[in-house]
Residue frames relative to the residue before (quaternion, step in Angstrom):
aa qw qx qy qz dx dy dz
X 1.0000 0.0000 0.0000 0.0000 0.00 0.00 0.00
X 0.4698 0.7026 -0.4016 0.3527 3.51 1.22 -0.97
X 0.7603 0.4524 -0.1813 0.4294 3.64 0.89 -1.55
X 0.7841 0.3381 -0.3789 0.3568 3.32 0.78 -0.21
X 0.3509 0.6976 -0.3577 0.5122 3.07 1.79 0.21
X 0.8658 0.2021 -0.1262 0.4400 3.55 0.55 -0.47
X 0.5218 0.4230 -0.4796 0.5646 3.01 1.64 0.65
X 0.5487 0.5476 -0.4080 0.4823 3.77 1.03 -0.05
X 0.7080 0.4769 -0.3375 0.3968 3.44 1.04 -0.61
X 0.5033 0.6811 -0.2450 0.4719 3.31 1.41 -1.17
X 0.8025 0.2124 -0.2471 0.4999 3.99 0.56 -1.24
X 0.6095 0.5884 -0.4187 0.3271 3.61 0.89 1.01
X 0.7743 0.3588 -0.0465 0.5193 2.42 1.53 -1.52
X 0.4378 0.7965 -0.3810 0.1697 3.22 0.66 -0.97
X 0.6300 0.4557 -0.0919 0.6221 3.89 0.93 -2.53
X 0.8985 0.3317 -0.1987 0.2080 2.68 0.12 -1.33
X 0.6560 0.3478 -0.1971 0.6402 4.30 1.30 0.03
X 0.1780 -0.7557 0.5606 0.2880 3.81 1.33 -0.91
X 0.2180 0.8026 -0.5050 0.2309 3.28 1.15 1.07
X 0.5061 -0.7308 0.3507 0.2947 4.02 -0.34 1.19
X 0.8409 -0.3348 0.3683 0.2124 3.39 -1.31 0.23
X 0.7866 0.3850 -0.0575 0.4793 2.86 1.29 -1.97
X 0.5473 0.7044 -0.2737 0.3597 3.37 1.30 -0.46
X 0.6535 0.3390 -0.1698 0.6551 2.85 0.79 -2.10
X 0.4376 0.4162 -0.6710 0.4302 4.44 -0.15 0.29
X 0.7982 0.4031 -0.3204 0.3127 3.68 0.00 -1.89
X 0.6403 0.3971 -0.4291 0.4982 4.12 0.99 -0.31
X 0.3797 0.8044 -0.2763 0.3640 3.13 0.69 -0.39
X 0.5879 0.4674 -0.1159 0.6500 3.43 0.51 -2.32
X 0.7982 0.5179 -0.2107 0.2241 3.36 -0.35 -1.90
X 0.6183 0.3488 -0.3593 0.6057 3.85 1.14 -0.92
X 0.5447 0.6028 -0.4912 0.3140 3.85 0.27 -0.88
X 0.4715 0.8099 -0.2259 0.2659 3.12 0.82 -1.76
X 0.5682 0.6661 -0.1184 0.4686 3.03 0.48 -2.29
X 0.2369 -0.7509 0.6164 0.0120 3.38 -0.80 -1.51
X 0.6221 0.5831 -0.1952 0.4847 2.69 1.98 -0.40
X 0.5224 0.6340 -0.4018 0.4047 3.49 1.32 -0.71
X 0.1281 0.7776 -0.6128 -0.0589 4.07 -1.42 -0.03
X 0.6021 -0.5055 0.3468 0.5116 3.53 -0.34 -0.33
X 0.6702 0.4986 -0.3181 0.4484 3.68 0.94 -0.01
X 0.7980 0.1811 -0.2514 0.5169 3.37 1.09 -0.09
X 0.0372 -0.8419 0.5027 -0.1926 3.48 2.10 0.81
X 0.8107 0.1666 -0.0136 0.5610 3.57 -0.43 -1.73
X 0.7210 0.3642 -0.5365 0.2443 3.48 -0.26 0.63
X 0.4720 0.6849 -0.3863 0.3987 3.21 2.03 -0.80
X 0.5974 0.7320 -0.0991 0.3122 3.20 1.43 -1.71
X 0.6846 0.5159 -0.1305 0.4981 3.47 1.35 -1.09
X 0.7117 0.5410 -0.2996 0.3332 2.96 1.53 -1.09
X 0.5144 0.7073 -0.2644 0.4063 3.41 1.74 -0.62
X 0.4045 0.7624 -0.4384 0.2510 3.90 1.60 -0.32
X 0.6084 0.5711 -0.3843 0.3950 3.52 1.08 -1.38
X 0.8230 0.4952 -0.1201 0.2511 2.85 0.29 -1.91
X 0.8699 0.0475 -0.3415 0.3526 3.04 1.25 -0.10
X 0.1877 0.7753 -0.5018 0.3346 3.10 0.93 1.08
X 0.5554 0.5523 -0.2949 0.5473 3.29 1.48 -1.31
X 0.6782 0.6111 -0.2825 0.2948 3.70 0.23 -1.55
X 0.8098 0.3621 -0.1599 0.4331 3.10 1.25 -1.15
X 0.7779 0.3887 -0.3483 0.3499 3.15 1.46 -0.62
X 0.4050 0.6746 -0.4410 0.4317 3.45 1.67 0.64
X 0.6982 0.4470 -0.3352 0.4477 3.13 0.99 -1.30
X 0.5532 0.6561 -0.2998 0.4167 4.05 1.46 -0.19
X 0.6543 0.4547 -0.2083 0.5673 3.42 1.72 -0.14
X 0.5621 0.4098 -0.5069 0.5090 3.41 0.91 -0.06
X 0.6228 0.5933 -0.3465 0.3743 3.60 0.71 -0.87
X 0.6604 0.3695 -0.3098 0.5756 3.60 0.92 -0.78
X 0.7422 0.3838 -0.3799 0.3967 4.20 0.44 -0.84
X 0.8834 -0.3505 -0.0209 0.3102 3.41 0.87 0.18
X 0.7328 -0.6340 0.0401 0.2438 2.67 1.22 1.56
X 0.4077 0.7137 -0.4654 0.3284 3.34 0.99 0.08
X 0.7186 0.2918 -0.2912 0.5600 3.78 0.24 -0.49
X 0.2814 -0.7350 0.6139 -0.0611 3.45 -1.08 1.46
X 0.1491 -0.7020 0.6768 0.1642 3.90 -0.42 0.13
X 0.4723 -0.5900 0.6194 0.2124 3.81 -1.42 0.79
């Protein structure tokens, strides 16, 4: 389940936040985890993750602009 979790996360998020690889793996892991995920609540579990990382990324997009320390690959 892990994988389709993070390929569900990957064709949402990815274009559309430039959210890394390594991220959507670690939320990924983390819902799987749970036990709760299934194919019936796939794309809503999925949707719910928009806030969280939208924020993630667009914080982690301000340290880069105030002074660069956090690079992205």
């Amino acid at each position: 389940m892990k994988d389709k979790i993070f390929q569900s996360l990957k064709q949402t998020f990815s274009s559309k936040y430039g959210v890394s690889d390594e991220v959507l793996q670690g939320y990924a892991e983390s819902l799987a985890t749970t036990g709760l995920i299934n194919e019936d609540n796939l794309a809503t579990v999925i949707q719910g993750q928009e806030a969280a990382l939208k924020a993630f990324q667009g914080t982690l997009i301000e340290f880069e602009k105030r002074d660069g320390t956090i690079k992205r690959n």
